[in-house]
Backbone as ProteinMPNN parsed JSONL, in Angstrom:
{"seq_chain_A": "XXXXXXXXXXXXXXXXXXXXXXXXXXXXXXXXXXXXXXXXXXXXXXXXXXXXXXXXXXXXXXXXXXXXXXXXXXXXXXXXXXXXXXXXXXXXXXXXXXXXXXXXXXXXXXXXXXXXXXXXXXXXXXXXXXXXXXXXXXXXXXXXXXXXXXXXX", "coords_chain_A": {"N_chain_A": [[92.83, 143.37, 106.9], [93.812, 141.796, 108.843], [96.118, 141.508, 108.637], [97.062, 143.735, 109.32], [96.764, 143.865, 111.993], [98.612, 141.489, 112.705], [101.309, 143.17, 111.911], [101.715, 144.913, 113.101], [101.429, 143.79, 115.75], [103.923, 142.307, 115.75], [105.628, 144.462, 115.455], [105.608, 145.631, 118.116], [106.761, 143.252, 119.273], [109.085, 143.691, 118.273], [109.452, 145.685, 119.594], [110.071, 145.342, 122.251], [112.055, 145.394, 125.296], [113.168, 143.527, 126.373], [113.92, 141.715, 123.59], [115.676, 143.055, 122.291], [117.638, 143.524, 124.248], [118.371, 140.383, 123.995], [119.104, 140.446, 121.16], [121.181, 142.001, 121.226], [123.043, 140.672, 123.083], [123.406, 138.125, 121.77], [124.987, 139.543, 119.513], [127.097, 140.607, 120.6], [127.733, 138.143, 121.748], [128.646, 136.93, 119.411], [130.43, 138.159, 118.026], [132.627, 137.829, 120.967], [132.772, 134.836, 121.175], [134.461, 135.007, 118.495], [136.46, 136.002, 119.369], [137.523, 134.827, 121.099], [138.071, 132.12, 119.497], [140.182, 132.588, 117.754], [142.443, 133.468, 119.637], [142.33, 130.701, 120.528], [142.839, 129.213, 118.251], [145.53, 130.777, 117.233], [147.197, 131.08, 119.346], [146.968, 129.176, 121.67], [146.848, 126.814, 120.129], [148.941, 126.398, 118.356], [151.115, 127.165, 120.757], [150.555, 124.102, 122.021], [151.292, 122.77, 119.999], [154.098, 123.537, 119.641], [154.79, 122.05, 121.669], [154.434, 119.232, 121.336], [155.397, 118.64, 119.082], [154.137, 119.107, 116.438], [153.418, 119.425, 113.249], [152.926, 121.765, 112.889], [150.667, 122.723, 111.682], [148.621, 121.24, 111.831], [147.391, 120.521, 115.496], [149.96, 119.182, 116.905], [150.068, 116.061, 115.761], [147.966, 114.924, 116.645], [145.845, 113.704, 115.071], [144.356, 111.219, 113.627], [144.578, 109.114, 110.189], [142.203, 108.055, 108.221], [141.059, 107.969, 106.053], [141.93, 109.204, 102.982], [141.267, 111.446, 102.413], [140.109, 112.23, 105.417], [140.073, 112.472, 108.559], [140.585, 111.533, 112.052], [140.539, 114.339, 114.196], [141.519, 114.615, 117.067], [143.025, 117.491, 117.994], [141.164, 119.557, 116.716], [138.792, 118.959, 117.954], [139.902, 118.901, 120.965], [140.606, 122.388, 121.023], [137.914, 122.716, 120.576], [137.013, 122.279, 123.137], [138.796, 123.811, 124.712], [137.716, 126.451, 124.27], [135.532, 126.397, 124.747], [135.769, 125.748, 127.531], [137.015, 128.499, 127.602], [134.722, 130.415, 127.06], [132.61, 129.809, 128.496], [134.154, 130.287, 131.48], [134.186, 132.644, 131.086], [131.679, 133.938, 130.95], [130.708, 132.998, 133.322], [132.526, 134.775, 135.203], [131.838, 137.299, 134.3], [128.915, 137.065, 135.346], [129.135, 136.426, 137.575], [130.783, 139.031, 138.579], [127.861, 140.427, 137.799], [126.332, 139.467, 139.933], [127.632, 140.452, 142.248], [127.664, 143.089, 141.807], [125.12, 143.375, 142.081], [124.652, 142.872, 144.998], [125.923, 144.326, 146.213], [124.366, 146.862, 145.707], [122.74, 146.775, 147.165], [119.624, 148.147, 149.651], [120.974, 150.279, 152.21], [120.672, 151.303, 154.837], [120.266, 153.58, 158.201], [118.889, 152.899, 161.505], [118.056, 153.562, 164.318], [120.852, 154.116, 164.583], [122.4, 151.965, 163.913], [123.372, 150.298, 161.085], [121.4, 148.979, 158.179], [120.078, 146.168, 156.394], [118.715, 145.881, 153.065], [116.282, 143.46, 152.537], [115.159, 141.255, 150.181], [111.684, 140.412, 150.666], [110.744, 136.709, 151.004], [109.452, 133.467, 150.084], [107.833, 131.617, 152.106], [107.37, 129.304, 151.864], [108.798, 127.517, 149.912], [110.687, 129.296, 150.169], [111.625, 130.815, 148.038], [112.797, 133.648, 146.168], [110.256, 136.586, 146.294], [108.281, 139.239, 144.523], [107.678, 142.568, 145.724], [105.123, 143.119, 147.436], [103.711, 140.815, 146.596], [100.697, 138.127, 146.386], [100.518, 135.934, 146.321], [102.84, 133.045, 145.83], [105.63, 132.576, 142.819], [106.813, 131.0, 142.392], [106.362, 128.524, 143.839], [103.466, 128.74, 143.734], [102.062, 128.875, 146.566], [99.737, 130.021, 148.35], [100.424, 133.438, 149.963], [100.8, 134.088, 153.602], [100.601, 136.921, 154.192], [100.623, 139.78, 151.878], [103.726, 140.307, 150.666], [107.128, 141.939, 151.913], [109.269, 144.065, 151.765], [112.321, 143.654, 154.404], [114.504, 143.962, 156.682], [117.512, 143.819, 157.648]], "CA_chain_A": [[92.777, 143.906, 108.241], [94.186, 140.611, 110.052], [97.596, 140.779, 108.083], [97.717, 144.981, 109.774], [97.081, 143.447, 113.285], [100.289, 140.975, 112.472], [102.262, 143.549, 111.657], [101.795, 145.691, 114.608], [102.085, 143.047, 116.86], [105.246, 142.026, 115.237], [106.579, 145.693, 115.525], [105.559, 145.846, 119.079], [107.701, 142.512, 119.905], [110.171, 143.614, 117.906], [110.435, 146.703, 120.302], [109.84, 144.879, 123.126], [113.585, 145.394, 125.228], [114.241, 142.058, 126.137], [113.886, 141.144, 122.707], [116.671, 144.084, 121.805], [118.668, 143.296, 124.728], [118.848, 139.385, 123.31], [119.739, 140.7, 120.492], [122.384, 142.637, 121.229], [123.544, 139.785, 123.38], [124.135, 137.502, 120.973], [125.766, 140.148, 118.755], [128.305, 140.606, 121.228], [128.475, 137.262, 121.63], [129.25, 136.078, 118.264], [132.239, 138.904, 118.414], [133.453, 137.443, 121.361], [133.561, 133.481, 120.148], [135.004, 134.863, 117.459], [137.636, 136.153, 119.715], [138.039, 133.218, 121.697], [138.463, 130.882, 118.247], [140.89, 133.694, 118.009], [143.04, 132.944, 120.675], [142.251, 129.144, 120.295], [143.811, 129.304, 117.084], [146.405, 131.103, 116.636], [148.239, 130.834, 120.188], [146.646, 128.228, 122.24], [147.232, 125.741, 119.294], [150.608, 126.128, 118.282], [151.646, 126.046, 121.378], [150.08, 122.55, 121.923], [151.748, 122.175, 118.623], [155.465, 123.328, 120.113], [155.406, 120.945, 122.884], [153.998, 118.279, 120.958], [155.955, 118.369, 118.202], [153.454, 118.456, 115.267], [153.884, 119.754, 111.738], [152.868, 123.246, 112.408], [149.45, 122.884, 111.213], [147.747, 120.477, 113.079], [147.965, 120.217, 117.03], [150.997, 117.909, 117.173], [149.706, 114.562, 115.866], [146.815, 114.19, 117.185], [145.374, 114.07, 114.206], [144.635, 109.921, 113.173], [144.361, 109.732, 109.15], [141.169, 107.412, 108.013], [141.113, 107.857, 104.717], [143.352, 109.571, 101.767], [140.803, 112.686, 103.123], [139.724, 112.305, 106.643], [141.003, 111.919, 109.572], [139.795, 112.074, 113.286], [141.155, 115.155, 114.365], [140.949, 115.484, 118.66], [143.478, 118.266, 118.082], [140.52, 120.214, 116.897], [138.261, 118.082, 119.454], [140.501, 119.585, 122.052], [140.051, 123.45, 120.509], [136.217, 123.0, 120.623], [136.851, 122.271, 124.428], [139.559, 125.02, 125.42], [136.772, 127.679, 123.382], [134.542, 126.357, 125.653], [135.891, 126.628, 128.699], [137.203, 130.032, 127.856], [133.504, 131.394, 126.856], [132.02, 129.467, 130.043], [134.834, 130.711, 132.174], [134.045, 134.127, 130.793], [130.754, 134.115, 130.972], [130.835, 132.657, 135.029], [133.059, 135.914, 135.772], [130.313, 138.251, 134.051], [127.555, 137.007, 136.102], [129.557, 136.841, 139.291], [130.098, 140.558, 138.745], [126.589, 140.804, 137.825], [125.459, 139.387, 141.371], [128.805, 141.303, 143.341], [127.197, 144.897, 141.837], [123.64, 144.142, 142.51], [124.701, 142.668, 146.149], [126.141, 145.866, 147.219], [123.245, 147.859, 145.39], [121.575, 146.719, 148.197], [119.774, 149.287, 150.095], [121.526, 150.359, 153.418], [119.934, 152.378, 155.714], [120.827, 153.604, 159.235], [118.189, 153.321, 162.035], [119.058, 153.428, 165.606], [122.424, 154.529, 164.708], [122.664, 150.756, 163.405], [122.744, 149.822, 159.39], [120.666, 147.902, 158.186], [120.549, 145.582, 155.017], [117.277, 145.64, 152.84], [116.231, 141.838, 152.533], [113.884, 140.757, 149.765], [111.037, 138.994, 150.543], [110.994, 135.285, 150.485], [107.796, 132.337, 150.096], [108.211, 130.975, 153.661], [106.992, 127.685, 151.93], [109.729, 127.082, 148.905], [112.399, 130.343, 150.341], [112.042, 131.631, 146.359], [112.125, 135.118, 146.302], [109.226, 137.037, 145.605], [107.731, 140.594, 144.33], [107.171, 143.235, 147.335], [103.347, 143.574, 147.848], [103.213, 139.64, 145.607], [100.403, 137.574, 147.438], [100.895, 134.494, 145.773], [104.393, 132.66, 145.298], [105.549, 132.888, 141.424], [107.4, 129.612, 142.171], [105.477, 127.21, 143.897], [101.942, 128.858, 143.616], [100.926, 129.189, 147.338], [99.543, 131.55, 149.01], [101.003, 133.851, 151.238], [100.121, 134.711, 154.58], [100.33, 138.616, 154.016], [101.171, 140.357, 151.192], [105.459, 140.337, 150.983], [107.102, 142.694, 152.144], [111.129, 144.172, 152.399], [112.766, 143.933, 155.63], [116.083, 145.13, 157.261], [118.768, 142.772, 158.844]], "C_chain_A": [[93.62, 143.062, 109.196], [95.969, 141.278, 109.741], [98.131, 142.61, 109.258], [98.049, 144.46, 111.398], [98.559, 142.961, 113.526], [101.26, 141.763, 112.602], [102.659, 144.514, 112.922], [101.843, 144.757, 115.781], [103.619, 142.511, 116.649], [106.769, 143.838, 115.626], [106.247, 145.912, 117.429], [105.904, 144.603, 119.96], [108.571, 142.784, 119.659], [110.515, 144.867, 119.224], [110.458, 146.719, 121.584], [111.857, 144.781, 123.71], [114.126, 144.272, 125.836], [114.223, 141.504, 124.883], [115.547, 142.196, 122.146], [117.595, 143.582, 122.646], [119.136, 141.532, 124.333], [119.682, 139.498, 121.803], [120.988, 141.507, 120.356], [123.637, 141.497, 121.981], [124.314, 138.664, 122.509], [124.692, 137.67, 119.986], [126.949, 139.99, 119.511], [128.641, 139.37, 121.385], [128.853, 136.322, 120.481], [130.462, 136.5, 118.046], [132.994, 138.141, 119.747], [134.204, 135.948, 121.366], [134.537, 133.981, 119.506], [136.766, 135.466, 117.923], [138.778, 135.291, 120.467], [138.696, 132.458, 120.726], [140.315, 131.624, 117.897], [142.105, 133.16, 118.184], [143.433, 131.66, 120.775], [143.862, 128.922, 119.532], [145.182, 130.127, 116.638], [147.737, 131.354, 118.202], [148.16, 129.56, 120.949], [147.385, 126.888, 121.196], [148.699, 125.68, 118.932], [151.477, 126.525, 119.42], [151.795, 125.055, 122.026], [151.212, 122.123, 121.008], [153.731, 121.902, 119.123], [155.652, 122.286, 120.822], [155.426, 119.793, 122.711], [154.817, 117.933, 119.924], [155.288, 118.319, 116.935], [154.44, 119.405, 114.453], [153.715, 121.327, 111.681], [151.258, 123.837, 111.917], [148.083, 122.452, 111.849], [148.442, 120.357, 114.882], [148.646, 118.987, 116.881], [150.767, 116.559, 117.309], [148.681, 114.024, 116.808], [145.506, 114.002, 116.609], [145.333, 111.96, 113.638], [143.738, 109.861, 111.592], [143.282, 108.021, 109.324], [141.645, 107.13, 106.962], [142.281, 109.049, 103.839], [142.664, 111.029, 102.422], [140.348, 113.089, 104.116], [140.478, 111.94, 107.331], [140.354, 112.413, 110.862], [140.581, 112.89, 113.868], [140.654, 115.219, 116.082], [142.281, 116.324, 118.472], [142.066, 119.703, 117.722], [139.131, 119.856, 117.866], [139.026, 119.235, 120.548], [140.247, 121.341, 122.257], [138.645, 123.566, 120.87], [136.573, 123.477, 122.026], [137.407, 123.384, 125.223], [138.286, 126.461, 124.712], [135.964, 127.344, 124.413], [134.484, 126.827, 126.985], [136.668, 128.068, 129.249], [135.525, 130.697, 128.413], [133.119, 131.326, 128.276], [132.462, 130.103, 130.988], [134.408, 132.385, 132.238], [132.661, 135.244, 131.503], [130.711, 134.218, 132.702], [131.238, 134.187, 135.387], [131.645, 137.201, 135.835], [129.241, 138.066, 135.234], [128.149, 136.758, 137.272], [129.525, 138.094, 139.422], [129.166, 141.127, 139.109], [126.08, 140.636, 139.692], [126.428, 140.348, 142.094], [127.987, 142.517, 142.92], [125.998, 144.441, 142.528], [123.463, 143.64, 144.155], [124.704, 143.694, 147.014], [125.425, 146.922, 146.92], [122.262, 147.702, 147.134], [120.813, 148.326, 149.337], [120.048, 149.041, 151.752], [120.915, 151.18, 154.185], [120.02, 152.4, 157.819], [119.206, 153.577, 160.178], [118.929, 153.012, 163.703], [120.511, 153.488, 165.814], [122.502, 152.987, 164.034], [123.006, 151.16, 161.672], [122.595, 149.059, 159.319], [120.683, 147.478, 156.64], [119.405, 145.39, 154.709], [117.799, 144.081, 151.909], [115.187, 142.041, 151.347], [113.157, 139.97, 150.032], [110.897, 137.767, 150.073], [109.845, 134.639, 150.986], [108.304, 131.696, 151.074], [107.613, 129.592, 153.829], [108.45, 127.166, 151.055], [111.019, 128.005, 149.256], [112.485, 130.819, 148.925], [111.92, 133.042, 146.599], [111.302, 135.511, 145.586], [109.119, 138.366, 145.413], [107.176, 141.466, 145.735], [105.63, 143.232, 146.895], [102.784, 141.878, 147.141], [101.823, 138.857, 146.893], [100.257, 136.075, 147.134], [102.248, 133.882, 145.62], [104.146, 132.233, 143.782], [105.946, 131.73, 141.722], [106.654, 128.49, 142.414], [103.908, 127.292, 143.965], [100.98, 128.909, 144.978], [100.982, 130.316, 147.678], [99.851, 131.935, 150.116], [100.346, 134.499, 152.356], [99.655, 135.862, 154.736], [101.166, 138.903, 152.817], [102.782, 140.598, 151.016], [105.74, 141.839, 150.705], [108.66, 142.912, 152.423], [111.194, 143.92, 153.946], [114.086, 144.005, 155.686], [116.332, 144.222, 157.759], [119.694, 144.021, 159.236]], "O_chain_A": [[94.084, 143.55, 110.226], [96.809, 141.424, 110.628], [99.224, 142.695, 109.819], [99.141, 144.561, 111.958], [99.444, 143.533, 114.162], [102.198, 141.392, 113.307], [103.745, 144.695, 113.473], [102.393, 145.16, 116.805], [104.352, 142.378, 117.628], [107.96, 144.047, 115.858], [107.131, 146.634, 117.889], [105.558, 144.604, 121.141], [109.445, 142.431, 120.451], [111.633, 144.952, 119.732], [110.76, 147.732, 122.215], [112.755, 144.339, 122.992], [115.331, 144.023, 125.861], [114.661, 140.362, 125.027], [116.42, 141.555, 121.561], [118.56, 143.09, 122.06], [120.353, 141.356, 124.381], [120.631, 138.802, 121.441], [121.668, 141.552, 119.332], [124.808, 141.443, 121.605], [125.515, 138.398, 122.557], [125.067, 136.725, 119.293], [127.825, 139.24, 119.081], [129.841, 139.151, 121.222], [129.283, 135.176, 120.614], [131.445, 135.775, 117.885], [134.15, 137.821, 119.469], [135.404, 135.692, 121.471], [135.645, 133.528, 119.794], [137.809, 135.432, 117.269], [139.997, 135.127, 120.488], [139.844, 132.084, 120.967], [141.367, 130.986, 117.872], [142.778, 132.561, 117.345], [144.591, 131.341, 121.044], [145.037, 128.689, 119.812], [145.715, 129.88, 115.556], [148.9, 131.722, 118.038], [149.151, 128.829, 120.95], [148.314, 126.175, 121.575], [149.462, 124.805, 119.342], [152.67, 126.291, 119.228], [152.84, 124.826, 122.635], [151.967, 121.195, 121.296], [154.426, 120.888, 119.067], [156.642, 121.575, 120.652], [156.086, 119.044, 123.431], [154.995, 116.718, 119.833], [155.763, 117.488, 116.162], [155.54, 119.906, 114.686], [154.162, 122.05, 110.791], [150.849, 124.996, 111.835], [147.031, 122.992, 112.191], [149.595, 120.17, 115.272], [148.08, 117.902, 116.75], [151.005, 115.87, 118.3], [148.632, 113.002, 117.494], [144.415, 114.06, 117.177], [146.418, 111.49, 113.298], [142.599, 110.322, 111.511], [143.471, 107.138, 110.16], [142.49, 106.259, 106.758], [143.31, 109.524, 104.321], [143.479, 111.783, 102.953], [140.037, 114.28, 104.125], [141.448, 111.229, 107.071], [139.698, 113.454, 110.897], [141.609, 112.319, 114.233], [139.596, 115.769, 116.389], [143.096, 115.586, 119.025], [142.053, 120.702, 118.441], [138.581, 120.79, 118.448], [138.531, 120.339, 120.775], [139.803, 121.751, 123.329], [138.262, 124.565, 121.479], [136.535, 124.674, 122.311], [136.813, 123.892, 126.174], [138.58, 127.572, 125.151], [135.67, 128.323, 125.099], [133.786, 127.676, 127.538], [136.878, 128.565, 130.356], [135.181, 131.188, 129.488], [133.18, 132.241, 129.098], [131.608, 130.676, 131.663], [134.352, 133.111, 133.23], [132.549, 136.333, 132.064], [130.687, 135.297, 133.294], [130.336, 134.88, 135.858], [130.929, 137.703, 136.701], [128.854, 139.008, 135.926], [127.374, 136.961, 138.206], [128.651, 138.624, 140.108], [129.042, 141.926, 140.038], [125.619, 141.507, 140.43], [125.787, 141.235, 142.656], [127.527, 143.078, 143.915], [125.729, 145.025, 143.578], [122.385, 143.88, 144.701], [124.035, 143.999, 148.002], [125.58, 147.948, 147.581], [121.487, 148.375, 147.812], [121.486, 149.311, 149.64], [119.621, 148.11, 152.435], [120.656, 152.144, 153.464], [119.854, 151.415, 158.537], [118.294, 154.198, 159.631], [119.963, 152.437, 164.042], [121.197, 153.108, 166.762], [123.052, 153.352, 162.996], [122.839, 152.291, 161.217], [123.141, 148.14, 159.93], [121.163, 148.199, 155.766], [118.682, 144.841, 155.54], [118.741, 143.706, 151.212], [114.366, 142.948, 151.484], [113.457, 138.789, 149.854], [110.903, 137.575, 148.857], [109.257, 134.989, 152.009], [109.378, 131.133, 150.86], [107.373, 128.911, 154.826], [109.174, 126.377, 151.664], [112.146, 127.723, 148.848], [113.587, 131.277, 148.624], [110.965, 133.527, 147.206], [111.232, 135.149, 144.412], [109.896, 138.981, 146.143], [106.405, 141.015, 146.582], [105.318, 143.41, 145.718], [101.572, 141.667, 147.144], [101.977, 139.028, 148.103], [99.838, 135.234, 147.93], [102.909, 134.713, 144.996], [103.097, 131.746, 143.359], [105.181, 130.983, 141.112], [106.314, 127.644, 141.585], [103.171, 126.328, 144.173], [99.75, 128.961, 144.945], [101.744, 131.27, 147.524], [99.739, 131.281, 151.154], [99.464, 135.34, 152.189], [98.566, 136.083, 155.265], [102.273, 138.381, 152.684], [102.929, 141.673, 151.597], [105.212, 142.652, 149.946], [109.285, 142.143, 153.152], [110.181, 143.987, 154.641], [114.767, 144.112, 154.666], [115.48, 143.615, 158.407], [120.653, 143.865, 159.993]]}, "name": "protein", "num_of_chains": 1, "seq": "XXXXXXXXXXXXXXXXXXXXXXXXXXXXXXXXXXXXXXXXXXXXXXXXXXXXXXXXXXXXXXXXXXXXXXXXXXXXXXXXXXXXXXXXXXXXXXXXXXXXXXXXXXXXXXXXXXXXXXXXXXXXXXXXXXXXXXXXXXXXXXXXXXXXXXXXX"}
């Protein structure tokens, strides 16, 4: 009987949609690393490599040999870092978007011939924003004077 509970709670996280939308997330983002490394590799690097002068294989000597089989490579050191601040870079844009759409989602509304800009309520102890009708703050836990509530600038 226990192991049926399990399984139905298991199927009812699995269909839980932030669990789907993580997963789809880090589908897409293993495709897009993989487009970045991409990029890394096969333009970024050689031409490091042109300007540098290497062999063609490695980023242009920057490659120091250890042993008969190692060697400290910051040519791929360097790679990690340009992958990085592609994704990062990438990522930053995304979620600027993200806030630019849901800025101008905002709702507008005319009164007195004016427009007006709907505000979300904010904990007028910490400024976190909160849930309309919330009467507690989710952030710092006090309590609010009245129930929160939109308002219009």
């Amino acid at each position: 009987m226990k192991g049926k509970g399990l399984i139905t709670e298991f199927k009812d996280f699995i269909n839980r949609g932030n669990v789907m939308d993580m997963a789809v997330g880090v589908i897409i983002g293993a495709a897009f690393t993989a487009i970045v490394t991409s990029l890394v590799d096969n333009i970024i690097n050689p031409f490091i490599t042109l300007i540098t002068g290497g062999n063609g294989t490695d980023v242009g000597g920057l490659a120091i040999p250890v042993t008969a089989t190692q060697s400290i490579d910051f040519g791929a050191f360097i790679s990690a870092i340009i992958n990085f601040l592609i994704v990062a870079f990438c990522v930053f844009m995304i979620v600027k978007a993200f806030n630019t759409m849901k800025d101008k989602g905002k709702l507008i509304r005319r009164r007195n011939g004016k427009e007006e800009v709907e505000v979300a309520p904010k904990c007028p102890y910490c400024l976190e924003e909160v849930n309309v009708g919330a009467t507690k703050c989710f952030h710092c836990a006090s309590e609010l004077p009245h129930p929160a509530e939109v308002t219009f600038e």
